[in-house]
N, CA, C and O atoms as a GROMACS GRO file, in nm:
protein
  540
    1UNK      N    1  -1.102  -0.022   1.446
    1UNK     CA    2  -0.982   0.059   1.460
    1UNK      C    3  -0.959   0.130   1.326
    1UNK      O    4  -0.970   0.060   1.226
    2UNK      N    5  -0.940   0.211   1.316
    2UNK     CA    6  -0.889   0.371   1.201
    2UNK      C    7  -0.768   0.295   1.150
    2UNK      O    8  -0.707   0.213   1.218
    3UNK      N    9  -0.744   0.322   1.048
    3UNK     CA   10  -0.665   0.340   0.938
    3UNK      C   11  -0.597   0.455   0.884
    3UNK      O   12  -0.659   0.488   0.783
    4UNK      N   13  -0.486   0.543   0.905
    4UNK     CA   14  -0.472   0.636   0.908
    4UNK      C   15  -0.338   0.640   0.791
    4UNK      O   16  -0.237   0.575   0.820
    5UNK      N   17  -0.341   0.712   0.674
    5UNK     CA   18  -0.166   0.739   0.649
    5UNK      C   19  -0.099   0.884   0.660
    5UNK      O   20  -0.170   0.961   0.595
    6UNK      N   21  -0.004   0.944   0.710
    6UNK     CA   22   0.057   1.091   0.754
    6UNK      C   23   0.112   1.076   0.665
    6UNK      O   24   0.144   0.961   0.633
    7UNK      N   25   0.147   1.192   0.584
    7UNK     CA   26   0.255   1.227   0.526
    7UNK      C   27   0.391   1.324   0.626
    7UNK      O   28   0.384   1.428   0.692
    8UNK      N   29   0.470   1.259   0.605
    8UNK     CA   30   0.596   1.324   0.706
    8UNK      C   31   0.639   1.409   0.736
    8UNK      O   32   0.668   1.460   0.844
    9UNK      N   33   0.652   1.443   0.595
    9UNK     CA   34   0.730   1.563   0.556
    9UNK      C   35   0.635   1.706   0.628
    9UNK      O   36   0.673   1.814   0.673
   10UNK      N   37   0.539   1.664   0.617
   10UNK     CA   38   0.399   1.829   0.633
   10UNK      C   39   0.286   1.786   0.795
   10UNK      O   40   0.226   1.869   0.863
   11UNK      N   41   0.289   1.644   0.815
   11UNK     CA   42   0.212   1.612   0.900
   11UNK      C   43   0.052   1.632   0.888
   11UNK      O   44  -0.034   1.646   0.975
   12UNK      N   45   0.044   1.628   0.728
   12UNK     CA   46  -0.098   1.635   0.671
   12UNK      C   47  -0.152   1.452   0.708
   12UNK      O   48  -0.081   1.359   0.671
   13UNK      N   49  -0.260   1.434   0.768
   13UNK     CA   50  -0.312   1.295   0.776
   13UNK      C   51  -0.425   1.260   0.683
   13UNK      O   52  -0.499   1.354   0.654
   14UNK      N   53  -0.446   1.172   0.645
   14UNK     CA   54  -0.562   1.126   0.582
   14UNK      C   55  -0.630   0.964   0.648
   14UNK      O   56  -0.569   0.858   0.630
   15UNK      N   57  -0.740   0.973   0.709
   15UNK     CA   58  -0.809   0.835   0.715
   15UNK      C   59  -0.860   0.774   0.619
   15UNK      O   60  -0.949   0.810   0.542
   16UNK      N   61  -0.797   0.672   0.626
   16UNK     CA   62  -0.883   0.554   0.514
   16UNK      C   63  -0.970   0.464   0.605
   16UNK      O   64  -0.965   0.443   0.726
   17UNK      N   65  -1.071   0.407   0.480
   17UNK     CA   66  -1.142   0.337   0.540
   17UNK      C   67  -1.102   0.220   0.581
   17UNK      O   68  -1.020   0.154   0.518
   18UNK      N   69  -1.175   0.170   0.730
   18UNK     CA   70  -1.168   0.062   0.818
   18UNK      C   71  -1.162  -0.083   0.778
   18UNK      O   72  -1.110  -0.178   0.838
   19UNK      N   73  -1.237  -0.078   0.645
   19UNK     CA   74  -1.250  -0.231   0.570
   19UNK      C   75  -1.146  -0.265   0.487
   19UNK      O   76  -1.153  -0.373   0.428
   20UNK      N   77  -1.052  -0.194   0.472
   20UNK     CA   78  -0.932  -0.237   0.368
   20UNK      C   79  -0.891  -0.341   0.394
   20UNK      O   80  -0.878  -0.360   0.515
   21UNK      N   81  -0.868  -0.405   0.342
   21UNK     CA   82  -0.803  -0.560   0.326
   21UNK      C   83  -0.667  -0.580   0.315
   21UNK      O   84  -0.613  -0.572   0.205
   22UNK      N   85  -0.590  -0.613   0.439
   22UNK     CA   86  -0.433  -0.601   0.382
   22UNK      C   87  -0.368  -0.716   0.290
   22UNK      O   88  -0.258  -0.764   0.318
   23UNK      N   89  -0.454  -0.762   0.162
   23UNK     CA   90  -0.384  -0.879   0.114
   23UNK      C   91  -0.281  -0.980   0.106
   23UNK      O   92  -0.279  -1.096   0.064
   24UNK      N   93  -0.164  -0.877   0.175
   24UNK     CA   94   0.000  -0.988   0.165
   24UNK      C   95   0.049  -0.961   0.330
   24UNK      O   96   0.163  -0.932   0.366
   25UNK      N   97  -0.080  -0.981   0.423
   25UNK     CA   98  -0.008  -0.997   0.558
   25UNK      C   99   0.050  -1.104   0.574
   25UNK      O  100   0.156  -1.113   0.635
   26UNK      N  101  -0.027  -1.220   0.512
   26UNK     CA  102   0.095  -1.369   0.575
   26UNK      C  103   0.160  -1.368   0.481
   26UNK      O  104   0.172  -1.488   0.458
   27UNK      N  105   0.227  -1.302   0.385
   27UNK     CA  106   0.316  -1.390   0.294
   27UNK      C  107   0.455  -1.371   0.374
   27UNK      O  108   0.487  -1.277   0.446
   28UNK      N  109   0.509  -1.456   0.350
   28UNK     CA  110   0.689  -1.488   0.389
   28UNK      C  111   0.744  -1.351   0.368
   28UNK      O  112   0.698  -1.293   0.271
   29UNK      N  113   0.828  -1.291   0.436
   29UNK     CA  114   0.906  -1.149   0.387
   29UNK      C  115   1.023  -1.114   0.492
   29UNK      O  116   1.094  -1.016   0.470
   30UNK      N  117   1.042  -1.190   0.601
   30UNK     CA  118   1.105  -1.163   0.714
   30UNK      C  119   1.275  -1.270   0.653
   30UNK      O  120   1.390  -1.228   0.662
   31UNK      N  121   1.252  -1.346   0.621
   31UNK     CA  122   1.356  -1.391   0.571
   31UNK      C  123   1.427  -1.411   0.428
   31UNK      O  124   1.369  -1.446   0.325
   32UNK      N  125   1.557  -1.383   0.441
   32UNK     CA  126   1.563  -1.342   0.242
   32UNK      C  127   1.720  -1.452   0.299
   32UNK      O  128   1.794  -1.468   0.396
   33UNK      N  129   1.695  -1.503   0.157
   33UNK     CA  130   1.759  -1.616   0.171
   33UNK      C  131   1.865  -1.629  -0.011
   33UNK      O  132   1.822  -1.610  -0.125
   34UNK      N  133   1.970  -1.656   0.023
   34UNK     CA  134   2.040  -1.666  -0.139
   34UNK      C  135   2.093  -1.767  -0.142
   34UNK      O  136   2.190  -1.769  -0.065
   35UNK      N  137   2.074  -1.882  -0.211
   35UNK     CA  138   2.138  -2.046  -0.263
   35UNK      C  139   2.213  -1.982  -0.337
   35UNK      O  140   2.190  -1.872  -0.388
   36UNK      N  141   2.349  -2.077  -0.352
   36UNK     CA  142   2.435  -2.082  -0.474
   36UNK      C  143   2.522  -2.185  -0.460
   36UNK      O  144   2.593  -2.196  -0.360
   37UNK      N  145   2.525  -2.296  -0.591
   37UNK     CA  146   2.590  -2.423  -0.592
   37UNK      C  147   2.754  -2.338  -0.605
   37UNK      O  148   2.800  -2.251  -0.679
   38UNK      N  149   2.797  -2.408  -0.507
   38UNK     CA  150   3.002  -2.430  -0.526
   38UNK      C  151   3.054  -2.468  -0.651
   38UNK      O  152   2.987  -2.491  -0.752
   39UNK      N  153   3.173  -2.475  -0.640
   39UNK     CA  154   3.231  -2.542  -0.759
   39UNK      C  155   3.258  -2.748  -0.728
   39UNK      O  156   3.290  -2.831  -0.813
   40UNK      N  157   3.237  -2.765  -0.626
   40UNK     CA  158   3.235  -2.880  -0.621
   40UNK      C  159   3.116  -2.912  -0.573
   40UNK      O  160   3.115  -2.987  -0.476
   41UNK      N  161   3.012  -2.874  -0.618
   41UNK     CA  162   2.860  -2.892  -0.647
   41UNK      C  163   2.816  -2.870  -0.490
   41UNK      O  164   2.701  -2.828  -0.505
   42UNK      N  165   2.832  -2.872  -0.395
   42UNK     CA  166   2.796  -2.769  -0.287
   42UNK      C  167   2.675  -2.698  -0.298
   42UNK      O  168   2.653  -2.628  -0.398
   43UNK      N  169   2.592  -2.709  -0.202
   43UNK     CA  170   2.491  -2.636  -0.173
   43UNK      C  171   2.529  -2.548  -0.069
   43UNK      O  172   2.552  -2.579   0.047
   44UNK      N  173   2.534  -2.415  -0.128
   44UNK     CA  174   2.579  -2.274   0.012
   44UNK      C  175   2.466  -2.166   0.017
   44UNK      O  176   2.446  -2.082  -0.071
   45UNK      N  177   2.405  -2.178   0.116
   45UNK     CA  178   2.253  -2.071   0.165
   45UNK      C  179   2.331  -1.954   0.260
   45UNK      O  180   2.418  -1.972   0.346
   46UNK      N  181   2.284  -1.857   0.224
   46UNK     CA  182   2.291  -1.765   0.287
   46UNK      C  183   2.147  -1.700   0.357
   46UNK      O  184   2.051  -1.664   0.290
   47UNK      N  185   2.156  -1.695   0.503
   47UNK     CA  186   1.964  -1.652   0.521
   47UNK      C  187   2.029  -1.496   0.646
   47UNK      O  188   2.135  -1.476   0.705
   48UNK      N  189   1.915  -1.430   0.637
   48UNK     CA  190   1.953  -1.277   0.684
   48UNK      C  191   1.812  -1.284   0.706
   48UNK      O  192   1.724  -1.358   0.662
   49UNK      N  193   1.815  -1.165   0.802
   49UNK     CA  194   1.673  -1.146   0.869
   49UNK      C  195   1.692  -0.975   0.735
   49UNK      O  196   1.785  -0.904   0.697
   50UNK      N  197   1.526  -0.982   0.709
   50UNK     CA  198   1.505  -0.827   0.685
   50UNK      C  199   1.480  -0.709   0.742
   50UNK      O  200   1.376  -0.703   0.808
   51UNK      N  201   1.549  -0.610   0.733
   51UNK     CA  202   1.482  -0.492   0.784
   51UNK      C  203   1.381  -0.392   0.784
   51UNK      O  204   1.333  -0.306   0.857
   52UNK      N  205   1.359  -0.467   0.605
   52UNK     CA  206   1.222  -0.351   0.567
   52UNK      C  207   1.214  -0.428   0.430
   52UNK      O  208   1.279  -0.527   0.396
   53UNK      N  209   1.114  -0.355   0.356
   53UNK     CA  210   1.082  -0.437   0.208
   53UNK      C  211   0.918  -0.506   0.226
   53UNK      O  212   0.861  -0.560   0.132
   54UNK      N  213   0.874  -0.497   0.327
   54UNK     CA  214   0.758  -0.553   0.318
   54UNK      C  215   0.674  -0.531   0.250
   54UNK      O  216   0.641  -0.413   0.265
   55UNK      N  217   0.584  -0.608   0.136
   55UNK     CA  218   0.464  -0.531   0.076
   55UNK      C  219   0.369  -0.496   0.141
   55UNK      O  220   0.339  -0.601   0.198
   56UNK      N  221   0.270  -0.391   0.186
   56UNK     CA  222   0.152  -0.368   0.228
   56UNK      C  223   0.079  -0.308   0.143
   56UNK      O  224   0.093  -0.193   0.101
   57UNK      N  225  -0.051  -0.434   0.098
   57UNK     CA  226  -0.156  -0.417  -0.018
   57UNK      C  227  -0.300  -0.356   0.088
   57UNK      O  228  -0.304  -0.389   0.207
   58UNK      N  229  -0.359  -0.307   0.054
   58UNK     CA  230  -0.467  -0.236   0.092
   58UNK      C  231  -0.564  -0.256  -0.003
   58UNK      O  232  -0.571  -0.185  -0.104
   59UNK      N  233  -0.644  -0.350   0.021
   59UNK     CA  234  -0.750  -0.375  -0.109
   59UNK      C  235  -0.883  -0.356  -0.056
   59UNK      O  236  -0.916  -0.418   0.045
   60UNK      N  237  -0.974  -0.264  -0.121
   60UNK     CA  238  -1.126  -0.242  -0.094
   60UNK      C  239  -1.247  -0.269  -0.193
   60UNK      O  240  -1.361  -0.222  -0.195
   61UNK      N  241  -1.191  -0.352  -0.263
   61UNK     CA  242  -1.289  -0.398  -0.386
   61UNK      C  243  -1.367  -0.497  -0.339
   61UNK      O  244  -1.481  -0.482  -0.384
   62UNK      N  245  -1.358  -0.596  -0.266
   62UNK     CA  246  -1.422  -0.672  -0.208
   62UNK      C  247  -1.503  -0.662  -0.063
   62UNK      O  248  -1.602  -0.722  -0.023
   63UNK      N  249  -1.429  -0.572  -0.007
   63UNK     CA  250  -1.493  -0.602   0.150
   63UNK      C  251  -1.560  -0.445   0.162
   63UNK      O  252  -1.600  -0.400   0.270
   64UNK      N  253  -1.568  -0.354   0.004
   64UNK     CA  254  -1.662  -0.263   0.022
   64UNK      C  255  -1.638  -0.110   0.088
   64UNK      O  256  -1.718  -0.021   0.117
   65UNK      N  257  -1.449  -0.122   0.103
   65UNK     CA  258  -1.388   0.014   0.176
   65UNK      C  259  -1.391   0.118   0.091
   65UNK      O  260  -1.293   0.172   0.039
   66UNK      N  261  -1.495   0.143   0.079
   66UNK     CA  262  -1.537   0.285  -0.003
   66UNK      C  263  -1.432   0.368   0.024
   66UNK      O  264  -1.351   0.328   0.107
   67UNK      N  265  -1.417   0.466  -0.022
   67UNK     CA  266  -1.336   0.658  -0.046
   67UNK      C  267  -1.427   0.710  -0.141
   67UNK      O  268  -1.476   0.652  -0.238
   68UNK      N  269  -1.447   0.848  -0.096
   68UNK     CA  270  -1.443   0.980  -0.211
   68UNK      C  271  -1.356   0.978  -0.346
   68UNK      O  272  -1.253   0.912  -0.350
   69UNK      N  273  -1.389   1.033  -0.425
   69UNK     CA  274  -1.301   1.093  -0.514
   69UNK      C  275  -1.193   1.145  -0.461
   69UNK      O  276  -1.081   1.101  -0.488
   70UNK      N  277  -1.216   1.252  -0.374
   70UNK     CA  278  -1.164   1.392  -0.366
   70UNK      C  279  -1.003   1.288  -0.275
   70UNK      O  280  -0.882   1.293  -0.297
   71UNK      N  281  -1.090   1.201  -0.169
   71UNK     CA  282  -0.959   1.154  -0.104
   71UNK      C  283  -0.868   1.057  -0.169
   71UNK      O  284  -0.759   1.033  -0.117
   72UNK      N  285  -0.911   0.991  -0.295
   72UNK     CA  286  -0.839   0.886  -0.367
   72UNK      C  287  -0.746   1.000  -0.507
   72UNK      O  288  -0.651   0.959  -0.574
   73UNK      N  289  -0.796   1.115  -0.516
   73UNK     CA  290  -0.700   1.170  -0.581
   73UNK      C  291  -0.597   1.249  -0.446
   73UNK      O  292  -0.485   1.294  -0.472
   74UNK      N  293  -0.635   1.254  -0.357
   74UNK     CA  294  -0.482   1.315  -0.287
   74UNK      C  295  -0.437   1.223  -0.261
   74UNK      O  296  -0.340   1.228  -0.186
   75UNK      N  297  -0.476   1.117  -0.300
   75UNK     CA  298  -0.359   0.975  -0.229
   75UNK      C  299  -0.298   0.929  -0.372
   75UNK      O  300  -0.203   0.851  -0.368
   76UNK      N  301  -0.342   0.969  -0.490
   76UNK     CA  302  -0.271   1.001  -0.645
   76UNK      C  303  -0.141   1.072  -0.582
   76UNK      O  304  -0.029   1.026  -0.561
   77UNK      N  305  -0.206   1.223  -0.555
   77UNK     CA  306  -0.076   1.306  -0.552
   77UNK      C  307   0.015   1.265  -0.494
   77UNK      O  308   0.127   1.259  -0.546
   78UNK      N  309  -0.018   1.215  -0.331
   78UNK     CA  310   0.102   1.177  -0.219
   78UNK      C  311   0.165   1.050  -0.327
   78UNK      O  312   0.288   1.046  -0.335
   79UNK      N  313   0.088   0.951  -0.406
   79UNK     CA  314   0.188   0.860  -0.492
   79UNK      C  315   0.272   0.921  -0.591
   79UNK      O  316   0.351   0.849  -0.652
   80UNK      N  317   0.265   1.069  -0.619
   80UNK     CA  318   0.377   1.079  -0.749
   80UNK      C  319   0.447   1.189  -0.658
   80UNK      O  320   0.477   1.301  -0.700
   81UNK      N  321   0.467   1.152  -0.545
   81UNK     CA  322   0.563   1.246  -0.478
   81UNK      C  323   0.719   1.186  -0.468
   81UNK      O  324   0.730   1.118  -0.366
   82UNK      N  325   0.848   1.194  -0.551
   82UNK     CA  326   0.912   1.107  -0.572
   82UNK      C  327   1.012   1.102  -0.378
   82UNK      O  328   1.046   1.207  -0.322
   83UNK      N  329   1.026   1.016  -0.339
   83UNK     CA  330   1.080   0.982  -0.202
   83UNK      C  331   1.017   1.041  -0.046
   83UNK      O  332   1.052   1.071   0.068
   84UNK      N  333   0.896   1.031  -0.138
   84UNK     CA  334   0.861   1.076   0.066
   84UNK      C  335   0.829   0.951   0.100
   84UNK      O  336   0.799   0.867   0.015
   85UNK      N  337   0.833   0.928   0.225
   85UNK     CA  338   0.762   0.854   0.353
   85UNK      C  339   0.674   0.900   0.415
   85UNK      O  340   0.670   1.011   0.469
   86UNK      N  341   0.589   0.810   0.412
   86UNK     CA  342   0.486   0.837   0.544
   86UNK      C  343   0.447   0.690   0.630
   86UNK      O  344   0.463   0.570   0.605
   87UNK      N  345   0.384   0.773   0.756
   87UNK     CA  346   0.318   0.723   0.901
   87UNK      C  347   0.198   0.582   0.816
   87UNK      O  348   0.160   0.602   0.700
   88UNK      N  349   0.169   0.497   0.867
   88UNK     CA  350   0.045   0.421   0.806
   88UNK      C  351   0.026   0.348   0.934
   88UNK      O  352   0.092   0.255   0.980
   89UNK      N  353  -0.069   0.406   0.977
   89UNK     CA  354  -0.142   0.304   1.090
   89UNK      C  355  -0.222   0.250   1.067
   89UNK      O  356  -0.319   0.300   1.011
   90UNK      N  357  -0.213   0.060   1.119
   90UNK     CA  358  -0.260  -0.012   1.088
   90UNK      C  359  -0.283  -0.099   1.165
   90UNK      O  360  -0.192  -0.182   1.169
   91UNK      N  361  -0.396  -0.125   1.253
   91UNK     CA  362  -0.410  -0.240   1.337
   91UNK      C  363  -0.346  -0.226   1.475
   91UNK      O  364  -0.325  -0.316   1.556
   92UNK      N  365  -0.323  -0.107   1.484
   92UNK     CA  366  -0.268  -0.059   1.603
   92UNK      C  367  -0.136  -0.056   1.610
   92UNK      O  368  -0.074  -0.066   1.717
   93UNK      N  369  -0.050  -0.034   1.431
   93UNK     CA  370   0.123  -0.050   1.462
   93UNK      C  371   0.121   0.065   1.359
   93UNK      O  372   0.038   0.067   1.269
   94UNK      N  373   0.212   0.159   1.373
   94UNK     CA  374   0.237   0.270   1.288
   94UNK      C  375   0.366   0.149   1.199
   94UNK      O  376   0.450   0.081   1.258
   95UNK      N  377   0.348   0.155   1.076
   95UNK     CA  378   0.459   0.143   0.969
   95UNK      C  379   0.515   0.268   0.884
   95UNK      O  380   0.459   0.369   0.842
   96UNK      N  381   0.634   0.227   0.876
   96UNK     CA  382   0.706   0.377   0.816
   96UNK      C  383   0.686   0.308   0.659
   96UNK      O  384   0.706   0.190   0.626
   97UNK      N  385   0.643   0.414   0.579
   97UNK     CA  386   0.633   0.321   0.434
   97UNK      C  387   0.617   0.402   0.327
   97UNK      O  388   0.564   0.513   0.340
   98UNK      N  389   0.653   0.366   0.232
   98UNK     CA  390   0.663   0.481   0.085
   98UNK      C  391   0.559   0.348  -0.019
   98UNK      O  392   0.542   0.226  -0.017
   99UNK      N  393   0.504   0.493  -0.117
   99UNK     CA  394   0.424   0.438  -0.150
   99UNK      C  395   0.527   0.312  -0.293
   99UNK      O  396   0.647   0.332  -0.312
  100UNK      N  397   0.446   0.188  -0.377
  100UNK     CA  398   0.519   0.069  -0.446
  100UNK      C  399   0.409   0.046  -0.524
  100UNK      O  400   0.292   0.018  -0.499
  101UNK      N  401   0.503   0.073  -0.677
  101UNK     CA  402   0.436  -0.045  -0.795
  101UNK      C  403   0.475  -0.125  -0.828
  101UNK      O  404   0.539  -0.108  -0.931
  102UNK      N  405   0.471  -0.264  -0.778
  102UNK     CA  406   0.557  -0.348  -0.851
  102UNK      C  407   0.487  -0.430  -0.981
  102UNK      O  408   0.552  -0.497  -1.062
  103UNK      N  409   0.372  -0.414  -0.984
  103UNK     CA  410   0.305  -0.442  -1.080
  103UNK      C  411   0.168  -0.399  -1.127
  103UNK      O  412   0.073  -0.471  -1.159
  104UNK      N  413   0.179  -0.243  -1.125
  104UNK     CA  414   0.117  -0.161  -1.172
  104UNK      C  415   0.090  -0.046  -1.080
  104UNK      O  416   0.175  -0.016  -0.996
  105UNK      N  417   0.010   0.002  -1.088
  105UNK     CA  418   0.011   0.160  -1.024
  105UNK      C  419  -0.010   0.132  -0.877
  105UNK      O  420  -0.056   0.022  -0.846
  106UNK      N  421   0.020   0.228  -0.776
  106UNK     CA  422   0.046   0.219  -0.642
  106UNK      C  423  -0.073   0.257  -0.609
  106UNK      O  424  -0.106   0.208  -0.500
  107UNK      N  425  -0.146   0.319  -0.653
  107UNK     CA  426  -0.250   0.400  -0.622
  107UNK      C  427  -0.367   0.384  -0.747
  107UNK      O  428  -0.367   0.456  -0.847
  108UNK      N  429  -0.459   0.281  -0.722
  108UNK     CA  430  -0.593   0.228  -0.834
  108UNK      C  431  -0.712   0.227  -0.766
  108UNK      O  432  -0.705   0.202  -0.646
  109UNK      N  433  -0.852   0.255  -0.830
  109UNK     CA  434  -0.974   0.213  -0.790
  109UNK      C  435  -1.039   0.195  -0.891
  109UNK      O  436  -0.991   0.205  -1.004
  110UNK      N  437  -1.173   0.162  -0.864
  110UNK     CA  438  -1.284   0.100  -0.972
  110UNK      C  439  -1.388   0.167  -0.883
  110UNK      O  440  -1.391   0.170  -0.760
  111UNK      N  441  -1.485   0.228  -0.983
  111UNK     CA  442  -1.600   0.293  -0.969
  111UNK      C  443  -1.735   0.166  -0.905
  111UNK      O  444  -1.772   0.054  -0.938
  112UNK      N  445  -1.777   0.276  -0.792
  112UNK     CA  446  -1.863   0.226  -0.759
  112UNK      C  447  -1.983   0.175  -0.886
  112UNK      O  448  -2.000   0.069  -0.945
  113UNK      N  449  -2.051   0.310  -0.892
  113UNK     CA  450  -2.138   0.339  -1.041
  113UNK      C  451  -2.118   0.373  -1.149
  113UNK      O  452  -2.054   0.477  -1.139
  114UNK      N  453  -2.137   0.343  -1.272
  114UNK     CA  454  -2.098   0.364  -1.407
  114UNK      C  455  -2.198   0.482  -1.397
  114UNK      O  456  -2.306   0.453  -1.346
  115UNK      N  457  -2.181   0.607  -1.434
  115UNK     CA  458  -2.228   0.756  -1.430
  115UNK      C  459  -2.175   0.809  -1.559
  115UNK      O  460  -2.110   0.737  -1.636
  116UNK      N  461  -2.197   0.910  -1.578
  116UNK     CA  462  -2.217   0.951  -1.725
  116UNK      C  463  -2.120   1.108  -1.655
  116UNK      O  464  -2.129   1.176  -1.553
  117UNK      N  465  -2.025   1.110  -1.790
  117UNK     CA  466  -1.912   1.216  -1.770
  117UNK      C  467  -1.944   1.317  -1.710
  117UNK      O  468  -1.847   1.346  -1.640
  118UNK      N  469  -2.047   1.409  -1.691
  118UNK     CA  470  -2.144   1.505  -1.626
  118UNK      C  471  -2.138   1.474  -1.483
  118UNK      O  472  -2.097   1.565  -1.410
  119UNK      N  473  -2.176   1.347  -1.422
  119UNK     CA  474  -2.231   1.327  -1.309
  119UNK      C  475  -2.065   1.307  -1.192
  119UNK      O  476  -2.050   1.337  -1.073
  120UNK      N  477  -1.999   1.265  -1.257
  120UNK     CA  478  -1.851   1.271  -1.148
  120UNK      C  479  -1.815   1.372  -1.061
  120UNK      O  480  -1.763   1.479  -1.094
  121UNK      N  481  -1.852   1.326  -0.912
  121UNK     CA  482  -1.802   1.517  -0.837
  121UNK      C  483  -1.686   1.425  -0.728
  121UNK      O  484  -1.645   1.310  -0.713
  122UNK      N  485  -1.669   1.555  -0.671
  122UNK     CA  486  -1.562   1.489  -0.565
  122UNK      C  487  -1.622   1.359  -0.462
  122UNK      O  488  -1.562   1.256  -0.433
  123UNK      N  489  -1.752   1.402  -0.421
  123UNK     CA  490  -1.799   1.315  -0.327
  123UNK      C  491  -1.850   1.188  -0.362
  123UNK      O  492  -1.930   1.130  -0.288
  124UNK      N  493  -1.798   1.122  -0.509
  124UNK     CA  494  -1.829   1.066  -0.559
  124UNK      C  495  -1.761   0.922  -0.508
  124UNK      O  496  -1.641   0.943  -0.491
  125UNK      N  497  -1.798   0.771  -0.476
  125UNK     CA  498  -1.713   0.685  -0.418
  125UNK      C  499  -1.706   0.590  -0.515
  125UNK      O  500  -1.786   0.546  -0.598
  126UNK      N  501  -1.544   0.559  -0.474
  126UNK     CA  502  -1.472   0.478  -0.556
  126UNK      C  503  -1.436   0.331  -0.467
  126UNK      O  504  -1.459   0.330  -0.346
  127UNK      N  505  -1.395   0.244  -0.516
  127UNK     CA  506  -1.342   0.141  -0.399
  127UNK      C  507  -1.223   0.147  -0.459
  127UNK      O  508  -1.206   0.181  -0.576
  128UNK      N  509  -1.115   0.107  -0.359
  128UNK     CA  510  -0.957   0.166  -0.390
  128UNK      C  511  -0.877   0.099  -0.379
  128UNK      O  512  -0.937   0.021  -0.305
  129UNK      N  513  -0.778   0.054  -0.390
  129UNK     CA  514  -0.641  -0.043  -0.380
  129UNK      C  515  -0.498   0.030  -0.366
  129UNK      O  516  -0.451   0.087  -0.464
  130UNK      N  517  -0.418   0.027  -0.226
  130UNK     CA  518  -0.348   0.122  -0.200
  130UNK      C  519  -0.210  -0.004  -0.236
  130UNK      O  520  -0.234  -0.125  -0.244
  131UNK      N  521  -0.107   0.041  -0.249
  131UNK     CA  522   0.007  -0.064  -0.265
  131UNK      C  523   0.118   0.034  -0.190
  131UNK      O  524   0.136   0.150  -0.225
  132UNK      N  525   0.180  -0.024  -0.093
  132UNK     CA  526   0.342   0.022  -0.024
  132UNK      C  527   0.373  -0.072   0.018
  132UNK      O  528   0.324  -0.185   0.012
  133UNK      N  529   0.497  -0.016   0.088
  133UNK     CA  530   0.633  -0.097   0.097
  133UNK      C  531   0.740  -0.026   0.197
  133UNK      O  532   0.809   0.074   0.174
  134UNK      N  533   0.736  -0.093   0.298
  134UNK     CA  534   0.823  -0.073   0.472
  134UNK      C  535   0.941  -0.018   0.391
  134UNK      O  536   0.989  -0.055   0.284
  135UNK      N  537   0.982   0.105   0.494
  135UNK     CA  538   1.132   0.154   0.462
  135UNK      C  539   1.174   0.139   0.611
  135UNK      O  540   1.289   0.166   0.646
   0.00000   0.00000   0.00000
């Protein structure tokens, strides 16, 4: 199944590759929860379902989800676009999602081949690591 992210605003699409790895599908995120001791030492939880906030990691360093150059720098640009949303289909569920750094850039890869400054063209493949986050 395709991997697809739209940008909204223009309805420009881009496919990513099939092997991306969604790293933080099982982690906990559906429930957000706030403790706070009383004054007469009381334990008081507050738990709420979430509406959005989910991380979705996209990792291709391992399982080999190659990209181009050419397509890992327009997925640069769509990351320094400040508040858009876009479409991300995934596994057969469209998520509404803006791109997230929470601990470092939203948008990273690592070179396939170490090549010499000369040899870099667009069609050149990178393996990539996409980072967003459900609105």
């Amino acid at each position: 199944m395709s991997i697809t992210l739209t940008r909204l605003a223009t309805g420009d699409a881009l496919a990513l590759s099939d092997r991306l790895q969604w790293t933080d599908e099982y982690k906990q995120w559906r429930r957000a929860t706030q403790t706070i001791t009383g004054t007469n030492g009381a334990l008081h939880m507050h738990e709420r379902l979430r509406l959005a906030g989910r991380a979705i990691t996209l990792d291709g360093r391992d399982s080999q989800a190659w990209t181009t150059r050419e397509d890992y720098q327009q997925m640069q640009a769509w990351a320094e676009l400040p508040g858009e949303t876009f479409a991300l289909l995934l596994r057969g569920t469209v998520h509404s999602v803006a791109f997230h750094s929470p601990n470092g850039p939203s948008v990273d890869a690592y070179d396939l081949w170490k090549l010499v400054d000369g040899e870099y063209t667009p069609s050149e493949i990178v393996r990539p690591i996409y980072s967003f986050i459900e609105v």
